[in-house]
Residue frames as qw, qx, qy, qz and C-alpha x, y, z in Angstrom:
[[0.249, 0.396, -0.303, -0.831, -11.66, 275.82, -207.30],
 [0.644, 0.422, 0.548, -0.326, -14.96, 274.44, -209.03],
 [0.247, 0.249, 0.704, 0.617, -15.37, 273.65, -212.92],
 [0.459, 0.475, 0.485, -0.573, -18.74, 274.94, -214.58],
 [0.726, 0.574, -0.129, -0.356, -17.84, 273.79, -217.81],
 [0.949, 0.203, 0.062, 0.232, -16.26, 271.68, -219.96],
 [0.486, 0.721, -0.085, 0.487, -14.10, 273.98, -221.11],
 [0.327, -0.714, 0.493, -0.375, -12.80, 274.71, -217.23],
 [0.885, -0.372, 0.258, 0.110, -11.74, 271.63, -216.98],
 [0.628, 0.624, -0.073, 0.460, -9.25, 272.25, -219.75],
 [0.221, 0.754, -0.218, 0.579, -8.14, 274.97, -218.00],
 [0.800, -0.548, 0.174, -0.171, -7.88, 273.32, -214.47],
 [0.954, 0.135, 0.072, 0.256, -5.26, 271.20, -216.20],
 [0.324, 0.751, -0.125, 0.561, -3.56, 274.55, -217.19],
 [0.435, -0.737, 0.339, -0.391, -3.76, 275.34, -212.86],
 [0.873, -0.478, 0.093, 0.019, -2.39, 272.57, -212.34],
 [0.800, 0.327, -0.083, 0.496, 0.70, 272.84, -214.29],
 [0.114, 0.677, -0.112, 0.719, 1.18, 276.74, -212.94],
 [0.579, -0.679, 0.231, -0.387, 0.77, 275.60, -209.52],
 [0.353, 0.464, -0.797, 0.156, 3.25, 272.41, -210.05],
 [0.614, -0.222, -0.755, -0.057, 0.80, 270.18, -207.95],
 [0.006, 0.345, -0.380, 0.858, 0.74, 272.61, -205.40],
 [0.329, 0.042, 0.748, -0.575, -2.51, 272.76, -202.57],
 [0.017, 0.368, 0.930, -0.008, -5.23, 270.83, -202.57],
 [0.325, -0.238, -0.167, -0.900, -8.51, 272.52, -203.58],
 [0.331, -0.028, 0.283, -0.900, -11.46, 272.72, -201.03],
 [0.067, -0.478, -0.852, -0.203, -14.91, 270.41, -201.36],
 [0.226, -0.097, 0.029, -0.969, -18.15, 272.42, -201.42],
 [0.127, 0.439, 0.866, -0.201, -21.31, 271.69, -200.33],
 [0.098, -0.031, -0.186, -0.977, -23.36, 272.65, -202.61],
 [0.333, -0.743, -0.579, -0.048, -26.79, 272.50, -200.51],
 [0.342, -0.766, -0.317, 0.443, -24.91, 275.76, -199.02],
 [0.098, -0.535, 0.073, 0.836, -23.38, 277.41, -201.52],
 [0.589, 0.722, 0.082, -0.355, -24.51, 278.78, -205.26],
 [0.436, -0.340, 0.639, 0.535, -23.22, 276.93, -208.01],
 [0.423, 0.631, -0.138, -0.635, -23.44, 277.47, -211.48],
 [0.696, -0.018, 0.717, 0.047, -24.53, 274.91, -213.91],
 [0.654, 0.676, 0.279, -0.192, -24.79, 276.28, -217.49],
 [0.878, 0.133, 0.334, 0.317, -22.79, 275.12, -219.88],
 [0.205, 0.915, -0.347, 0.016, -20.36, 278.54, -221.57],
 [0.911, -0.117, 0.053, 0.393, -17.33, 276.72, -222.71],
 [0.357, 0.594, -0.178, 0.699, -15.58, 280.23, -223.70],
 [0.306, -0.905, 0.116, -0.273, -16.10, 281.54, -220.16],
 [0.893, -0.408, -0.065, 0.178, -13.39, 278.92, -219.16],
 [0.363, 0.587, -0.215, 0.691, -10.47, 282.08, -219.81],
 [0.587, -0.718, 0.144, -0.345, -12.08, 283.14, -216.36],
 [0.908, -0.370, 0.121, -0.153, -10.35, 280.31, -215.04],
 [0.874, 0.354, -0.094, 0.320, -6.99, 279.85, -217.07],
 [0.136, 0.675, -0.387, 0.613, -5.30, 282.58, -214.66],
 [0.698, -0.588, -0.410, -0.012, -6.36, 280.96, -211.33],
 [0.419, 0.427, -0.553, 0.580, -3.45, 282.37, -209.45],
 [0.040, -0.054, 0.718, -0.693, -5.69, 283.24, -206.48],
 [0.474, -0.271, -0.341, -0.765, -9.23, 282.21, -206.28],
 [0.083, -0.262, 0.639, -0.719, -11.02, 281.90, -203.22],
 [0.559, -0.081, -0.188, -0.804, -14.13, 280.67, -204.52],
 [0.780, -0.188, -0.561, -0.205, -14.41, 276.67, -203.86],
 [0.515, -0.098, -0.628, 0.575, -12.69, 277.58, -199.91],
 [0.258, -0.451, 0.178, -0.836, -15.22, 280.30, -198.76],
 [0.028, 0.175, 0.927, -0.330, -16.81, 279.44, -195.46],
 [0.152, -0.531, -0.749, -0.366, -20.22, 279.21, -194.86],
 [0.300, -0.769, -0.428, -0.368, -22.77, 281.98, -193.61],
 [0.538, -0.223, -0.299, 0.756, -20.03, 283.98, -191.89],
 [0.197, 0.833, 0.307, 0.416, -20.79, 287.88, -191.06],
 [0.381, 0.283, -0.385, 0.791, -19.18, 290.83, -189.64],
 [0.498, -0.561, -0.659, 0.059, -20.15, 290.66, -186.23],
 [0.169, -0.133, -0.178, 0.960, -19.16, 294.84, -185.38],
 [0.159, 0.652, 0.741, -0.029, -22.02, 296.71, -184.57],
 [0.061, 0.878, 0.031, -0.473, -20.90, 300.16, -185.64],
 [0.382, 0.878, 0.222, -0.182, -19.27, 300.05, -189.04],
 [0.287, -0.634, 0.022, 0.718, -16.47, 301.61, -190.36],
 [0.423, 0.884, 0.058, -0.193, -16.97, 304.18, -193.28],
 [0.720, 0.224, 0.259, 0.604, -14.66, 303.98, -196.42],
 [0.226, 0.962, 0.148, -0.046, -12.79, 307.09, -197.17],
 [0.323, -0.763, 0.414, 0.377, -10.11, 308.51, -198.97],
 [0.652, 0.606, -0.347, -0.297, -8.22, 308.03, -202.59],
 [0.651, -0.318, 0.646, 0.241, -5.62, 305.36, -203.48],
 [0.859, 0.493, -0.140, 0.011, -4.05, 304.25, -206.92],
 [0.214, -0.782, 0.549, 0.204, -1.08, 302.64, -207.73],
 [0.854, 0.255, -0.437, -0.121, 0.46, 299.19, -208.87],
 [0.776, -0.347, 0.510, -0.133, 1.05, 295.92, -207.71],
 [0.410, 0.523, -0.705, -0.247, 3.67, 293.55, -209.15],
 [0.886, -0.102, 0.286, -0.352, 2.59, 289.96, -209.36],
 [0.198, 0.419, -0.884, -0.067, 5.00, 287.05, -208.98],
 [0.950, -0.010, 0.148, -0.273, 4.34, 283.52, -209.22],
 [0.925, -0.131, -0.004, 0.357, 6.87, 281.15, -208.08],
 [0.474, -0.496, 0.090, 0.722, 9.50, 284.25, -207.65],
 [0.234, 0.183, 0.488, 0.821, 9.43, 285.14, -211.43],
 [0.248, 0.543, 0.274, -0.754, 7.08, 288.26, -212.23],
 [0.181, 0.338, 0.878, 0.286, 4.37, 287.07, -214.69],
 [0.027, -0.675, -0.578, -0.458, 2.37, 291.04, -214.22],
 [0.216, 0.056, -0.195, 0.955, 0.86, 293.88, -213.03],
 [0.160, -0.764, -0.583, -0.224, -2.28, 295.52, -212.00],
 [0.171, 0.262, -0.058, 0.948, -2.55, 299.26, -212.18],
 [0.209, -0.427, -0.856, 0.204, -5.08, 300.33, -209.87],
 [0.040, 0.189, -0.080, 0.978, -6.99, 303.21, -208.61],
 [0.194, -0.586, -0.783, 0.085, -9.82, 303.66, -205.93],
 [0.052, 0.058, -0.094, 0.993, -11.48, 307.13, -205.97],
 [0.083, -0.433, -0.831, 0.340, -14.26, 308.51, -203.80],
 [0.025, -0.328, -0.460, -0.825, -17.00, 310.81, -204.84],
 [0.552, -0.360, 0.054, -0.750, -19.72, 312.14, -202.38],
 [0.797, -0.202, 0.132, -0.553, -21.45, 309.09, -201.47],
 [0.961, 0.243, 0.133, -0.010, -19.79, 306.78, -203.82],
 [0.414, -0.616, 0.602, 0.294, -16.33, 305.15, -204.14],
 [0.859, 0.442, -0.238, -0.100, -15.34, 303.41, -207.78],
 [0.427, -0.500, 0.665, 0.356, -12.23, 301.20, -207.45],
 [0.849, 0.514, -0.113, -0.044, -10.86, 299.56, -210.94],
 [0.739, -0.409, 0.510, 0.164, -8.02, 298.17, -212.48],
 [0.655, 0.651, -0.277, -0.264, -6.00, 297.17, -215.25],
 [0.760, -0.255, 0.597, 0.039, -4.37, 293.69, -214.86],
 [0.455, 0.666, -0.558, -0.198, -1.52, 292.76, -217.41],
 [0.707, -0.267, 0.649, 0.083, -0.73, 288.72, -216.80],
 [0.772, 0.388, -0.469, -0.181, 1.47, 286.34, -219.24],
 [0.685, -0.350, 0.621, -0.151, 1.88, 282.67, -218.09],
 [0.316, 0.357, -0.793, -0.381, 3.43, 279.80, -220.24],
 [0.882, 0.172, 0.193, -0.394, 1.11, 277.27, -221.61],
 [0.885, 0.115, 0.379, 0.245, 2.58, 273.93, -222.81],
 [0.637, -0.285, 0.228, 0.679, 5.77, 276.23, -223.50],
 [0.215, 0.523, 0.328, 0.757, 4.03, 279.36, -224.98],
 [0.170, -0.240, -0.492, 0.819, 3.18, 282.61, -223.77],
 [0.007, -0.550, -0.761, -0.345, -0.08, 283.62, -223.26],
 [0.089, 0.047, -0.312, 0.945, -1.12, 286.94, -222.10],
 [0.098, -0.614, -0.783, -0.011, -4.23, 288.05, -220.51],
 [0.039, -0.162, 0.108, -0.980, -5.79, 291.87, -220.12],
 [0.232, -0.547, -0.747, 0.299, -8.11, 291.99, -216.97],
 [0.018, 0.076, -0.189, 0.979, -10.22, 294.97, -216.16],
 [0.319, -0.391, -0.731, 0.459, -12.59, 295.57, -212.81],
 [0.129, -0.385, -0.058, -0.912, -14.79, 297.90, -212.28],
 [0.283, -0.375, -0.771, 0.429, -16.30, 298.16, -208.28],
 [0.021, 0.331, -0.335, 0.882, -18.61, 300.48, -206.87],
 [0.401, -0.617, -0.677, 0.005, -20.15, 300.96, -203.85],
 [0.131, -0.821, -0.242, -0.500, -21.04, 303.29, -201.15],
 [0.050, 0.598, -0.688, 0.409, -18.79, 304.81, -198.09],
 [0.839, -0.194, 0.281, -0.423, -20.91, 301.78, -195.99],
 [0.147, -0.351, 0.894, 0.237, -19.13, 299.18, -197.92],
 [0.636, 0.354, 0.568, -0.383, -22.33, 298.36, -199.69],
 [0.248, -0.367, 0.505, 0.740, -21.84, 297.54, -203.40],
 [0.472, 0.519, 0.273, -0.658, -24.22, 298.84, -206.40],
 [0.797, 0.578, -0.101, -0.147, -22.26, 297.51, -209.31],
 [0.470, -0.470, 0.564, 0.490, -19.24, 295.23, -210.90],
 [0.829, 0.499, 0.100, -0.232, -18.12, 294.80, -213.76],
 [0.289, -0.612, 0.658, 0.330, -14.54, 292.80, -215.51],
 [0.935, 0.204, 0.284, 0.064, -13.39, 291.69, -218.51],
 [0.683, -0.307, 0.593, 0.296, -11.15, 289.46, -219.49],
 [0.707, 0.663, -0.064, -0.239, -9.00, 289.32, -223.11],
 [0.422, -0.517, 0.645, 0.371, -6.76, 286.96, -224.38],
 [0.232, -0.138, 0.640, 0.720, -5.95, 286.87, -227.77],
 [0.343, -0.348, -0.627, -0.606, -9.68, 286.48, -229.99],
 [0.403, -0.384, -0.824, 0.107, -10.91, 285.44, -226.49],
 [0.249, -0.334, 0.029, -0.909, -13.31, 288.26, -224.82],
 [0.378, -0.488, -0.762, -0.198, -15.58, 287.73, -221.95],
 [0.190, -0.398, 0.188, -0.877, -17.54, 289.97, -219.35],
 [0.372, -0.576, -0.712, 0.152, -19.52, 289.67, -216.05],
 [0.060, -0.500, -0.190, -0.843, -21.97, 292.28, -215.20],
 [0.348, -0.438, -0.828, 0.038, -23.49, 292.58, -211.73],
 [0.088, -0.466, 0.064, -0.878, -26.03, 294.44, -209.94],
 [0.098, -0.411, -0.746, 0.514, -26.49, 294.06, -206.46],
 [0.328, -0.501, -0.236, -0.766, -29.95, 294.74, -205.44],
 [0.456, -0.331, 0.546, -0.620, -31.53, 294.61, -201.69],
 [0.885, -0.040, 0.269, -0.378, -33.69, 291.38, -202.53],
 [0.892, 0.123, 0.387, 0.199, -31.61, 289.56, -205.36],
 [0.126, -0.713, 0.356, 0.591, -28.66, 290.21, -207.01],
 [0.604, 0.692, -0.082, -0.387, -27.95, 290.12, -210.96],
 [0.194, -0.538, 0.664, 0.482, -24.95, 289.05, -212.70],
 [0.849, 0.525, 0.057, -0.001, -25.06, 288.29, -216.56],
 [0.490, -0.446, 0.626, 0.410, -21.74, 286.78, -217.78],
 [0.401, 0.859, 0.027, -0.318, -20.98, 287.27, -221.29],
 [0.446, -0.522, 0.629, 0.365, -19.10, 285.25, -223.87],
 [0.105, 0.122, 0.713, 0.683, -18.58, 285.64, -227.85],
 [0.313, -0.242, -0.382, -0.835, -22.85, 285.42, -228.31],
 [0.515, -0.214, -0.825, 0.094, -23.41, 283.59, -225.36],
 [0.237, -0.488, 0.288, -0.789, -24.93, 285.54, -222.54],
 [0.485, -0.253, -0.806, 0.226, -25.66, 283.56, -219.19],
 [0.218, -0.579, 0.176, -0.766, -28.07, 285.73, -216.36],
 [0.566, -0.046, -0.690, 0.450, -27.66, 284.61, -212.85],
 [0.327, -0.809, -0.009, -0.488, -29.68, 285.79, -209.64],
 [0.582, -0.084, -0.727, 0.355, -28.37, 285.39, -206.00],
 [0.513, -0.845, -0.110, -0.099, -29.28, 286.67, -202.44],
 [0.581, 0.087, -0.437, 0.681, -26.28, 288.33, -200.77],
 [0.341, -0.693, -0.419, 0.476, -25.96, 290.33, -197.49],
 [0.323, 0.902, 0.244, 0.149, -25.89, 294.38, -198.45],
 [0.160, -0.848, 0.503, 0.050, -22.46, 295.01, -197.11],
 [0.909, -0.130, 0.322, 0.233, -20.99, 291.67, -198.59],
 [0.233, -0.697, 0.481, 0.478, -17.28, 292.15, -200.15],
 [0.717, 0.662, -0.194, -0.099, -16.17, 291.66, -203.70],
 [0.433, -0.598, 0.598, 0.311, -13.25, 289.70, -203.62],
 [0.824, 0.473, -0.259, -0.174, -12.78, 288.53, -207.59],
 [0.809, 0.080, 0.130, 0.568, -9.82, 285.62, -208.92],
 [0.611, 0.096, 0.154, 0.771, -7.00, 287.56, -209.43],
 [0.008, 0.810, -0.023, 0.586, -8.21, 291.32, -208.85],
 [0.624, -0.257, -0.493, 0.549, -5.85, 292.06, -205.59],
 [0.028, 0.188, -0.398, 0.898, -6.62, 295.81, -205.05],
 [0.647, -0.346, -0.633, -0.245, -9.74, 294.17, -203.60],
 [0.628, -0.399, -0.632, 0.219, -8.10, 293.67, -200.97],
 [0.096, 0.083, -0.247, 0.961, -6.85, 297.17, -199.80],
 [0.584, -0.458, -0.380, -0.552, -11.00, 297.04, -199.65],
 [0.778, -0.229, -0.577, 0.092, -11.01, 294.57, -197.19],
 [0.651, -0.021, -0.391, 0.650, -8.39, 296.15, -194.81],
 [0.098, -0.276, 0.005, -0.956, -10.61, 299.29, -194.54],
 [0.745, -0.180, -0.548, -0.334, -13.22, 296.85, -193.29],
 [0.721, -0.352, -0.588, 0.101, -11.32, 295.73, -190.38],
 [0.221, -0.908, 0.018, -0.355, -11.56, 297.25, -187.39],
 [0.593, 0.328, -0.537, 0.502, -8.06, 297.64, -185.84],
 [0.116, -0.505, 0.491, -0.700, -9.22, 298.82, -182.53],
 [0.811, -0.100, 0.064, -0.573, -11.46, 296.27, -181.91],
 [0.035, -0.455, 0.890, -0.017, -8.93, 293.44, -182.92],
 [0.672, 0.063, 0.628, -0.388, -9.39, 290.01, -182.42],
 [0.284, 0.247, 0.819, 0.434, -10.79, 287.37, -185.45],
 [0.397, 0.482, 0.104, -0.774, -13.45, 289.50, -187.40],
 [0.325, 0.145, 0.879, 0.317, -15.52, 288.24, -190.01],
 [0.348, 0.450, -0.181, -0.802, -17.27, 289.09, -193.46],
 [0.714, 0.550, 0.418, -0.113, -19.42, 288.00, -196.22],
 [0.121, -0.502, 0.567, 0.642, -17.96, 287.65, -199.48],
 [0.796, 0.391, 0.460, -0.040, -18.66, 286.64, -202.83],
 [0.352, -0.224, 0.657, 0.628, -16.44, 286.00, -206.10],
 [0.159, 0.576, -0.222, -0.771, -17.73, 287.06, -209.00],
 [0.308, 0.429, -0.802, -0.279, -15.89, 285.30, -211.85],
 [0.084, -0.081, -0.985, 0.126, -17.26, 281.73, -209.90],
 [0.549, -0.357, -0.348, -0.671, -20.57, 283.15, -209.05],
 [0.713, -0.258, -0.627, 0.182, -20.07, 281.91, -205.38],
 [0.396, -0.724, 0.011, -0.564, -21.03, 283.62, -202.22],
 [0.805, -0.343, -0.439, 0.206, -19.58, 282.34, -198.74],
 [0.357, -0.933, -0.018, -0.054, -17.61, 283.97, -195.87],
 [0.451, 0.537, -0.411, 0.582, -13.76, 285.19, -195.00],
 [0.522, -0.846, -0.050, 0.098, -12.63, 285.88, -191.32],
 [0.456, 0.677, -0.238, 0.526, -9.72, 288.25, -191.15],
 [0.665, -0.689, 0.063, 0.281, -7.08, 288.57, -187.64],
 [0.098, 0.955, -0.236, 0.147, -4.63, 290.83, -187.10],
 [0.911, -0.017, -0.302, 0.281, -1.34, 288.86, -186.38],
 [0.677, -0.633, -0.050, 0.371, 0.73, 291.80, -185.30],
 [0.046, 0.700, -0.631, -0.331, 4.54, 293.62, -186.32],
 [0.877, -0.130, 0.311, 0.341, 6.39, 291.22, -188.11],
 [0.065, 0.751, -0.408, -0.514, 9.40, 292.05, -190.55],
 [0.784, 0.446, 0.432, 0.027, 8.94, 291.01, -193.93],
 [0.358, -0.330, 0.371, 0.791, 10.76, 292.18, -197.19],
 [0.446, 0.825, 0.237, -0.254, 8.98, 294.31, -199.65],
 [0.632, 0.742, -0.207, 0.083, 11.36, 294.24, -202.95],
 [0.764, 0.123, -0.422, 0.472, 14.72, 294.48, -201.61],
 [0.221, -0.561, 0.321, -0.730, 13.57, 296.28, -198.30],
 [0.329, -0.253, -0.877, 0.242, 13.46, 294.97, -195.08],
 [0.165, -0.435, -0.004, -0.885, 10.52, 296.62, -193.26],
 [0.072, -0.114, -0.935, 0.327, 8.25, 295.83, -190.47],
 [0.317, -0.154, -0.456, -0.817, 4.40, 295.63, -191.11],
 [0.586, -0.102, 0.371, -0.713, 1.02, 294.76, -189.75],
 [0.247, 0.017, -0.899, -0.361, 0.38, 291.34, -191.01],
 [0.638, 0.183, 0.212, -0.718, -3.41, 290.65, -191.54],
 [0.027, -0.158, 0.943, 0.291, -4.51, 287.13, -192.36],
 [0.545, 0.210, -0.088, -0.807, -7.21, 286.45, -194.18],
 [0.304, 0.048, 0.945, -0.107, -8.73, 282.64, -193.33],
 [0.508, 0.214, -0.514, -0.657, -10.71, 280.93, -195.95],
 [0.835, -0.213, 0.221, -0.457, -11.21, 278.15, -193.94],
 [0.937, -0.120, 0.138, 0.297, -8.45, 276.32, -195.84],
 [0.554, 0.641, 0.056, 0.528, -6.85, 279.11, -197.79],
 [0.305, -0.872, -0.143, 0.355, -5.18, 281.61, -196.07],
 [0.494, 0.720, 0.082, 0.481, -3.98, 284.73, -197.75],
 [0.549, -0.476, -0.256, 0.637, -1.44, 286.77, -196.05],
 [0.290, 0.853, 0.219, 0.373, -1.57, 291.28, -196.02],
 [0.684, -0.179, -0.127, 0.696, 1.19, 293.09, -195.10],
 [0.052, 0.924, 0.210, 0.314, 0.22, 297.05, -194.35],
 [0.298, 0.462, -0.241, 0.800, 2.13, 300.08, -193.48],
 [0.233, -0.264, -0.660, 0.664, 1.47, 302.45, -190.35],
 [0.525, 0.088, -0.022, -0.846, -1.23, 304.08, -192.14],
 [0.614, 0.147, 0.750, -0.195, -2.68, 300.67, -193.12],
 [0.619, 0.571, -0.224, -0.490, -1.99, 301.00, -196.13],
 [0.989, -0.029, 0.137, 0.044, -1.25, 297.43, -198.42],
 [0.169, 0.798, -0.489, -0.310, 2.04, 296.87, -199.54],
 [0.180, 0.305, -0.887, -0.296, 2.34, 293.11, -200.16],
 [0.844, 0.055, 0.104, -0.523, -0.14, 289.97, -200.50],
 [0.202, 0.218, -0.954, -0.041, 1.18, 286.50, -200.52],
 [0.927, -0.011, 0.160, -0.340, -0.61, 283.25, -200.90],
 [0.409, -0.425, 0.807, -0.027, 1.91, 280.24, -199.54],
 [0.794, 0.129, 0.557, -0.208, -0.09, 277.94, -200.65],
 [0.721, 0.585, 0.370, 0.024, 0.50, 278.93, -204.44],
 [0.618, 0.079, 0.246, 0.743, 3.40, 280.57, -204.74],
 [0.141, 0.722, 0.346, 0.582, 1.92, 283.88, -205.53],
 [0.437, -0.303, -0.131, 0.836, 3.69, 287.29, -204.28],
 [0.148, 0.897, 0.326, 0.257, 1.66, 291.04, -205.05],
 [0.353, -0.367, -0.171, 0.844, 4.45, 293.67, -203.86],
 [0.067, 0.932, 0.353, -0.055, 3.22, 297.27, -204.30],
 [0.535, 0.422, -0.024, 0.732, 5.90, 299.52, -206.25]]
C-alpha cells in the first residue's frame, strides 16, 4: 500500500497498528504503474480503513486471455459481515441489479476500528456500473467519518479514463488508459468481488487472468484468479464444502469461497486477518 500524501502517512501508522505488524507491503515500479502525486491531505480517510487493498501488489500488464467472454447476468443483494482479527468491526449491505444492457452494483459499508483506544466509525458507499460485457461506464464512493467527507468520481472512456477525487474544497482530476473490460476492485468494497467470480470461466479452469484497477489509489495493474477445488471451510458456525477461488496479486492472495451456484459466501485475506462471511 502506497502513500500520496502526507496525511497517508498518518494513516499508514493507523494500518499498522490494525494489522499488528502483520505482511509486508509490495514495492512498485512506478515506470509501470500510475501513481498519484498531488498533495490532498484530507483524502488520507481513503486510507485509514486499509483492511484490504490491493493496490501497491497488482501485477503488471496482465489480461484475460479467454476468447469468448462470459456475459454478466442476474440480481444479487445481501450482506457481508466483516471481521478483523476474529472480532466483527462491520458490514456492507449490498445489492447488484441488472437492467437491459446495464448492471449497477452498490453498497453501504458500516466499519468502526479503534484508534489509539477510541472508536472511530466510517460510512462507505460504491456505486459500479457497467455493461453485461463486464465493461464499466461509471464509479463512484464516498467515504464519511465524523466532519470528514470525501468522493471519487470516475468515468471510464475508450481512450482515457477520468476520475476526480474530492475533498472538503479540494478537487484533484486524474486521467488514465485502462483496458475496456478492466475490473473495479476498490479498498474495502468486497461485493466487488462476487463481480469477479462471474468473470471466471469455470469450464475452462486453469489460472485465468484480468486487468484491474483500484480506485481509491488510482492504480491500474493485473489479478490472476485459479480455481483450487472442494474444500470444507466454516461459514459462521457451519461446516460446508465450497469452491475455493484464489485470487493472486502477485504477493497478496485473497481467498473466495462460493456455493454450487457460485455464488460468494466468504472472503478471507490470511495475510491480514480479515474474514467477509455472507449472512
Amino acid at each position: 500500500m502506497k502513500t500520496i500524501s502526507s496525511g497517508l502517512r498518518c494513516s499508514g501508522r493507523l494500518w499498522q497498528a490494525m494489522m499488528n505488524a502483520g505482511s509486508r507491503r509490495g514495492r512498485i515500479d512506478s515506470s509501470k504503474t500510475v501513481r498519484t502525486t498531488t498533495e490532498l491531505g484530507e483524502i488520507a480517510v481513503w486510507m485509514v480503513i486499509g483492511l484490504l487493498s490491493v493496490s501497491s501488489l497488482l501485477g503488471q500488464g496482465k489480461k484475460q486471455s479467454s476468447s469468448n467472454p462470459l456475459l454478466y447476468s442476474g440480481n444479487e443483494s445481501g450482506t457481508f459481515r466483516i471481521y478483523f482479527g476474529g472480532v466483527e468491526i462491520g458490514q456492507e449491505k449490498f445489492q447488484i441489479v441488472e437492467s437491459g444492457s446495464t448492471v449497477k452494483a452498490s453498497a453501504e459499508t458500516r466499519l468502526t476500528i479503534e484508534r489509539e483506544n477510541q472508536k472511530v466509525s466510517f460510512l462507505v458507499r460504491p456505486l459500479l456500473e457497467f455493461n453485461r460485457f463486464f465493461e464499466p461506464a461509471s464509479y463512484e464512493i464516498g467515504q464519511e467519518s465524523g466532519p470528514n467527507k470525501t468522493r471519487a468520481r470516475v468515468t471510464f472512456k475508450a481512450a482515457m479514463t477520468d476520475a476526480v477525487y474530492e475533498s472538503g474544497r479540494e478537487t484533484d482530476t486524474r486521467h488514465i488508459s485502462l483496458q475496456k473490460d478492466v475490473l473495479v476492485l476498490d479498498d474495502n468494497v468486497f461485493h466487488q468481488y462476487i463481480i469477479l467470480t462471474k468473470r471466471y470461466d469455470f469450464a475452462k479452469g486453469g489460472i485465468q487472468e484480468f486487468s484491474a484497477f483500484v480506485p481509491q489509489q488510482f492504480i491500474a495493474g493485473g489479478v490472476s484468479v485459479s480455481d483450487k477445488g472442494l474444500e470444507a471451510v466454516q461459514v459462521s458456525s457451519q461446516n460446508l464444502r465450497l469452491q475455493h477461488l484464489l485470487v493472486d496479486t502477485g504477493e497478496l492472495q485473497i481467498s473466495l469461497w462460493l456455493d454450487d451456484k457460485h455464488g460468494l459466501r466468504k472472503l478471507a485475506v490470511p495475510k491480514s486477518g480479515v474474514e467477509v462471511v455472507r449472512e
